[in-house]
C-alpha positions in Angstrom: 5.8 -41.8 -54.2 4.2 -40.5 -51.2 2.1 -37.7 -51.0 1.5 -35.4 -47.3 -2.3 -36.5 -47.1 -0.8 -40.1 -47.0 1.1 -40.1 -44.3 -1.4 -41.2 -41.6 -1.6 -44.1 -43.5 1.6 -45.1 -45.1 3.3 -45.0 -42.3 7.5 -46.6 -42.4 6.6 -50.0 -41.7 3.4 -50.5 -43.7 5.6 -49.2 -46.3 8.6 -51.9 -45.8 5.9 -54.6 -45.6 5.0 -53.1 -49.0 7.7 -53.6 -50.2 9.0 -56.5 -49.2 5.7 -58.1 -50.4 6.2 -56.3 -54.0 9.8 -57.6 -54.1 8.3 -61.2 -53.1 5.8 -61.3 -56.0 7.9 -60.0 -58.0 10.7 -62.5 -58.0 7.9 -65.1 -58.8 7.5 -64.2 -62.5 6.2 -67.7 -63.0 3.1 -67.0 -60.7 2.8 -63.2 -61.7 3.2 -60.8 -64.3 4.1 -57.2 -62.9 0.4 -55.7 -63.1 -0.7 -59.0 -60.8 2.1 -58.6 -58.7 1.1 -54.9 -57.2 -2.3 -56.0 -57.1 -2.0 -58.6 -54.8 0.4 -56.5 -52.9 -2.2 -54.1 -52.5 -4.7 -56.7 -52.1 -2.6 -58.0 -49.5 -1.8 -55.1 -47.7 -4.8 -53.4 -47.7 -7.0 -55.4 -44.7 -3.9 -54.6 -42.3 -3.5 -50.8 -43.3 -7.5 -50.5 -43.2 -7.6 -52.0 -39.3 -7.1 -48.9 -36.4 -4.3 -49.7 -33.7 -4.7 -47.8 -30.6 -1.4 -46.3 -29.3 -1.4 -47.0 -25.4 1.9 -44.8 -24.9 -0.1 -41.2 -26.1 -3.4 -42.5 -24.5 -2.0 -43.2 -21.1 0.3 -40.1 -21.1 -3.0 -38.3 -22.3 -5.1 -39.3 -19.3 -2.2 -38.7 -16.3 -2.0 -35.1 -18.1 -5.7 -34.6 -17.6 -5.9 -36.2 -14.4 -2.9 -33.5 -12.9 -5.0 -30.3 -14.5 -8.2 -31.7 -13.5 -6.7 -32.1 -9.8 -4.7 -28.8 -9.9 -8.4 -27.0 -11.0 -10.2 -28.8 -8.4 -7.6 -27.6 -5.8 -7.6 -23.8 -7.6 -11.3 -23.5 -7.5 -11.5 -24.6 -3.8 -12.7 -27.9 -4.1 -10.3 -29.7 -1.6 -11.2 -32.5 1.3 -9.5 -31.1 3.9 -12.3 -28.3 3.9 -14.8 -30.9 4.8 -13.1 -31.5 8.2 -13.1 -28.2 9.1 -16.5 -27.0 7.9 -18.6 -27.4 11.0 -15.7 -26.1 13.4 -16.8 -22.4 15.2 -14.1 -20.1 14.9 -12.7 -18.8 18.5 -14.2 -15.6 20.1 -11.8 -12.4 19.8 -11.0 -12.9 24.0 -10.1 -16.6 23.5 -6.8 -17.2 25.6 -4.1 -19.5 25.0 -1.6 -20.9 27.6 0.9 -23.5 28.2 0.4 -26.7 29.4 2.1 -27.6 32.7 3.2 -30.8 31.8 4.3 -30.3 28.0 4.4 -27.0 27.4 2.2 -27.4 24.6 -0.1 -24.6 24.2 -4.2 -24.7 24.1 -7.3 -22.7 24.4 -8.8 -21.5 27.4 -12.3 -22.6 28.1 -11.9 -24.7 25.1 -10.8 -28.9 26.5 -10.5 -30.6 30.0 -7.0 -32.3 29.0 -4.2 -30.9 26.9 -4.7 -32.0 23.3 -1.0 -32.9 23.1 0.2 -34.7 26.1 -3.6 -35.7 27.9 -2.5 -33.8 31.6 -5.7 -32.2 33.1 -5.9 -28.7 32.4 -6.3 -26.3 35.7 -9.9 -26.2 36.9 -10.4 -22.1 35.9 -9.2 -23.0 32.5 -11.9 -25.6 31.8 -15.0 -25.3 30.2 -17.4 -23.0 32.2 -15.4 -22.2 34.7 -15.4 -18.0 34.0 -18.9 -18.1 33.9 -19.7 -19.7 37.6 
């Protein structure tokens, strides 16, 4: 008989082995009477019951669940890596221009790169750096 505060403990196999060691000592009536025989089942059984196994398959599922909320929170409260390579950039004035490159058609912003970003041509002289202020 098993009660519901056992079942942590007596688990199916603990149970079988149990059993089968019962049966075992048991069927030796020369060796053991029946009080003897459950005794040393228990006696037997015990050490192996009493030792904690750790179950790998909950543990590992347990850490890949709190790795993906711990990411998803890092990435919901703003805390993303890609913000690091644009912290330091200076955002564009309102009469930044953008045009077409020549070569590529790729476009870029005025007073802003000597060579298209995209395809390396030189950029017209009046688009450069400095040149609206000369």
């Amino acid at each position: 008989m098993q009660g519901n505060d056992t079942d942590d403990v007596l688990t199916k196999s603990v149970t079988n082995s149990f059993n089968d060691e019962l049966q075992n000592n048991l069927t030796a009536r020369t060796r053991y009477t029946v009080s003897s025989a459950i005794s040393t089942s228990f006696d037997d059984l015990t050490p192996t019951v009493m030792k904690s196994k750790v179950n790998w398959t909950i543990l590992f599922t347990s850490i890949a669940i709190l790795a993906f909320v711990c990411l998803h929170a890092c990435l919901m409260i703003g805390i993303n890596p890609k913000a690091r390579k644009y912290a330091k950039a200076k955002p564009c004035s309102d009469a930044a221009q953008e045009k077409a490159c020549e070569y590529c058609g790729y476009t870029y912003v005025v007073d802003t790169c000597t060579e298209c970003p995209h395809c390396g041509a030189p950029i017209p002289p009046e688009d450069q750096p400095g040149a609206r202020f000369t």
